[in-house]
C-alpha positions as CSV (number, residue, x, y, z in Angstrom):
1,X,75.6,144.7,-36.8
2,X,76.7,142.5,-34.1
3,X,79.7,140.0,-34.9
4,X,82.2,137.9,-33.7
5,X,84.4,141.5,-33.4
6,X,81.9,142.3,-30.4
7,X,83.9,140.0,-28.1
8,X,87.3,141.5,-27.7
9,X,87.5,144.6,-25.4
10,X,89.3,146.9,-28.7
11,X,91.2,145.6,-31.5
12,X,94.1,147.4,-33.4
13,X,94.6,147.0,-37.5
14,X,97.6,144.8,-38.3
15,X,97.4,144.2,-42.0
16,X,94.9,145.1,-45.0
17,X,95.8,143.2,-48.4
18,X,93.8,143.2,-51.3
19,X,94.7,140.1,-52.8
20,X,94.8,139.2,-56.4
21,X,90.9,137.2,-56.6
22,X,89.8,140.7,-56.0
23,X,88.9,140.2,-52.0
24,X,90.0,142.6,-49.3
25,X,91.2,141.0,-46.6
26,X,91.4,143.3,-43.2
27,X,93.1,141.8,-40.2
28,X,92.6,142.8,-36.7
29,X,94.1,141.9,-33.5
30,X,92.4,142.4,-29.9
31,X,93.9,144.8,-27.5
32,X,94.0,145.0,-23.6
33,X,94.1,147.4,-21.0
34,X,97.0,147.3,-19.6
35,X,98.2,147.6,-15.9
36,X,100.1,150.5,-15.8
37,X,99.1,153.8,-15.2
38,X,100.1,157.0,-18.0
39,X,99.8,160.4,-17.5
40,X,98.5,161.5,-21.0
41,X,98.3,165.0,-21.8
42,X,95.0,166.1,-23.7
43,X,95.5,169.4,-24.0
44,X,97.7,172.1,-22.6
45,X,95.4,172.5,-19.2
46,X,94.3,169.2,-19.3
47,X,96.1,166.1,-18.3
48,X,94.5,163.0,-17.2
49,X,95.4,159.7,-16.4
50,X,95.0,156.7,-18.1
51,X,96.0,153.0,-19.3
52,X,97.6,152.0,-22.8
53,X,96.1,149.5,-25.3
54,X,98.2,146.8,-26.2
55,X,98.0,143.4,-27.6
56,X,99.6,140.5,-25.4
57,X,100.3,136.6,-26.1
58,X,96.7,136.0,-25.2
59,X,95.0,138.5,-28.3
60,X,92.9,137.0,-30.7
61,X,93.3,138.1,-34.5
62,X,90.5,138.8,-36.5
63,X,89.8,139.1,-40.3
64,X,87.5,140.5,-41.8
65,X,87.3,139.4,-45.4
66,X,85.4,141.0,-48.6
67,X,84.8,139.6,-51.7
68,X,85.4,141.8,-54.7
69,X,84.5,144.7,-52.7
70,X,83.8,148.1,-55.2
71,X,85.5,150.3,-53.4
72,X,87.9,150.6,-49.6
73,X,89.4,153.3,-48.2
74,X,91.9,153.6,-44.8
75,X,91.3,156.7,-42.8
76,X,93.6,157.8,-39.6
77,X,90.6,157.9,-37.1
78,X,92.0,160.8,-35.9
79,X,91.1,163.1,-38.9
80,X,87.8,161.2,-39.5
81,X,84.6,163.6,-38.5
82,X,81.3,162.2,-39.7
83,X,78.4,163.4,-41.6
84,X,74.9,164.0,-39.3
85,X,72.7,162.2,-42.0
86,X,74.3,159.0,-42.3
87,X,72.1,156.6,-40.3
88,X,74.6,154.0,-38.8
89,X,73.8,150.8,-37.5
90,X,76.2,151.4,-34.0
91,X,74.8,147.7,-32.6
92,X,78.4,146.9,-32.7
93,X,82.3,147.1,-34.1
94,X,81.1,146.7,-38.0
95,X,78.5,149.0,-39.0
96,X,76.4,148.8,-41.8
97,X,76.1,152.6,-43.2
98,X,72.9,154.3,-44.5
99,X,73.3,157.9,-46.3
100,X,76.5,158.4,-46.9
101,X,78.3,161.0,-48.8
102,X,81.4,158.1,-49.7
103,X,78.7,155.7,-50.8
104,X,77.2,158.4,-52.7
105,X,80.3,159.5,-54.3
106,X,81.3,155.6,-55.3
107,X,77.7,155.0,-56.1
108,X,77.9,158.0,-58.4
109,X,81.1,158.1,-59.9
110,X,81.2,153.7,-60.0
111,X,77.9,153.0,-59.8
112,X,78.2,151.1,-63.0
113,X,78.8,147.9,-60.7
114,X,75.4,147.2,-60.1
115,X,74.5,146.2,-64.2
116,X,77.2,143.2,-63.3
117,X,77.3,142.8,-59.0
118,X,73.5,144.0,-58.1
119,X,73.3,147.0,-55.0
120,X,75.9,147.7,-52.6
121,X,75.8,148.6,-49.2
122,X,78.5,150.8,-47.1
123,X,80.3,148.9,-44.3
124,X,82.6,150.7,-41.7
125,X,85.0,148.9,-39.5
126,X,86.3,151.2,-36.4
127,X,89.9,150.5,-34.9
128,X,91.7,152.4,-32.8
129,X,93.7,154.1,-35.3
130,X,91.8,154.2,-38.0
131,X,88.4,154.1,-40.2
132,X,87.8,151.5,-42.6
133,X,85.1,152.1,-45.3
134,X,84.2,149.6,-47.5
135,X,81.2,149.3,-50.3
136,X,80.8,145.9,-51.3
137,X,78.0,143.8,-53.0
138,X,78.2,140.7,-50.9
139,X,77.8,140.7,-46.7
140,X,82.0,139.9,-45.2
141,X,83.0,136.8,-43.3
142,X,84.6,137.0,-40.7
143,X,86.7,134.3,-39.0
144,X,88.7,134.4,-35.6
145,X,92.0,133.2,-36.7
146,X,93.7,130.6,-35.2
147,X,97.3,130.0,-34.8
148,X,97.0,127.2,-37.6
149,X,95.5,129.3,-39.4
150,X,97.2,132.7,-40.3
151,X,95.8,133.3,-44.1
152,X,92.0,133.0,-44.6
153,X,91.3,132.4,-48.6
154,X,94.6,131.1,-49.8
């Protein structure tokens, strides 16, 4: 699903809030290589050589809002393995999940939300850090923010 999120090189989660009209708000902000060089060790006979990730002045923040979304969860990416069926829409940094065991366990133990909202689909948003699923009824909007700008929806 390609989106505005497609134009930064990688982009870091700064802020989730779930805010009280029932809309998840997830806020992003873009990340650079930058110029110096790390020796990172991978694993104990492996070291290679890389650049840190880092926001400067120059990042652009993102969000990433859903309205009244049926169910979110935050995963550390680093514990996050992923099931072989799911067919994943990988056109670009929000993906629009098919076959899913999380949308399967919301659809089946919430699933009630479609006599009121109508279907559901299962979105994923990838950071750096971490996995964001979310099942929601209605497609997000998302906005670059600008500096006049620092609260979409208020």
């Amino acid at each position: 699903m390609k989106t505005i999120l497609d134009s930064a090189y990688t982009y870091y989660l700064e802020g989730i809030s779930y805010r009280g009209n029932g809309s998840l708000q997830i806020t992003s902000v873009e990340a650079f290589e930058g110029q110096e060089q790390l020796d990172l060790q991978v694993t104990e006979d492996l070291k290679i050589k890389g650049h840190p990730l880092r926001p400067t002045a120059h990042s652009r923040r993102f969000v990433i809002l859903f309205e009244r979304p049926v169910a979110w969860q935050v995963v550390d990416e680093s514990w996050c393995s992923f099931d072989e069926n799911e067919i994943r829409d990988t056109t670009g940094a929000l993906q629009m999940i098919q076959n899913s065991k999380y949308f399967g366990y919301v659809k089946e133990q919430h699933g009630w939300y479609e006599h009121s909202l109508g279907p559901a689909k299962h979105y994923r948003v990838g950071t750096e850090n971490e996995i964001i699923e979310v099942v929601s009824c209605k497609e997000p909007v998302i906005e670059e923010l600008n500096t006049e700008n620092h609260s979409l929806g208020t």
